[in-house]
N, C-alpha and C positions, 0 to 999 in steps of 0.2 A: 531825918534828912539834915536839919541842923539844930546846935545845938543850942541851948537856953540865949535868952537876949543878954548883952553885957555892958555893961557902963565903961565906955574908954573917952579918952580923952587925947583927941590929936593936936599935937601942938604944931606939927609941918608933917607936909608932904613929901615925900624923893618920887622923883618920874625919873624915867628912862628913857633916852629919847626911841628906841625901840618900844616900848609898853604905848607912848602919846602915840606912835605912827602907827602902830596894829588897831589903838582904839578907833582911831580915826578910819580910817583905811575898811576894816571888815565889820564894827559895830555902830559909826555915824555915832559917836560918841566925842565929846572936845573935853577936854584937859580941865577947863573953866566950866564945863557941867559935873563933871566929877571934886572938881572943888566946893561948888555949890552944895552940891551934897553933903558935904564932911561938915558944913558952915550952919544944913538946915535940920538940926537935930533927927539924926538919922540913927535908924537900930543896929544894932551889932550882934553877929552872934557868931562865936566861936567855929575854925572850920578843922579839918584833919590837922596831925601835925605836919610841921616842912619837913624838909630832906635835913635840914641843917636842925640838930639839938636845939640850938636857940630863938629856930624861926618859927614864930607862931603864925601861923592862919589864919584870918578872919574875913568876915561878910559883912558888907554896911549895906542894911537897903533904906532907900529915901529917897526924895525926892528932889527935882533942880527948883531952880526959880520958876522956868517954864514946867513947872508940874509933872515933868518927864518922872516917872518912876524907875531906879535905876537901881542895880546888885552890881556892888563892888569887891572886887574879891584884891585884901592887902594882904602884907604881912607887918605886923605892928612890932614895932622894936620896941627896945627897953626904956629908951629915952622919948617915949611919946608921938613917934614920930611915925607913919605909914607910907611904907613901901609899896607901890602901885603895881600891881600883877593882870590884872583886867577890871574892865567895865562894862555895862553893855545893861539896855533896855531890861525891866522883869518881865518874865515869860508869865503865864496866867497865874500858875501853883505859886509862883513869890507872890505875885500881886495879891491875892486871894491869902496868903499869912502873911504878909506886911499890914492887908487891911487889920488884920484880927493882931497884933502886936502892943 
């Protein structure tokens, strides 16, 4: 389902103000919980490829400050930086391989 864990290293986020108002809106997810995550050494691991040749795909799952378990689905550009595609709560199967990571 996914692929191996991967050591990245994000130096900034890009939000959309579309991508903030869905997270909010259909998954009770804030902007500042998905930050926290990037901040509280969270796992990576590689996802399909993008539509675009240079867009890569990835998953972070980890945790907020309030201990929310969360899967973030980016796309990590060249210059370190992630692209915010969704967020939202892990379902048991993440939770249950986040624990074992």
């Amino acid at each position: 389902m996914y692929k191996q864990v991967m050591k990245i290293k994000i130096i900034e986020i890009i939000w959309l103000d579309s991508i903030i108002e869905k997270i909010i809106k259909k998954h009770h997810v804030s902007k500042t919980e998905v930050e926290e995550v990037f901040k509280n050494k969270p796992k990576f691991r590689r996802g399909p490829k993008g539509n675009y040749i240079k867009d890569d795909v990835y998953y972070a799952f980890g945790r907020t400050y309030g201990q929310r378990l969360m899967f973030i689905v980016f796309i990590f550009k060249r210059n370190n930086e992630a692209l915010i595609i969704s967020a939202r709560e892990m379902d048991d199967k993440e939770k249950l391989m986040f624990s074992k990571l």
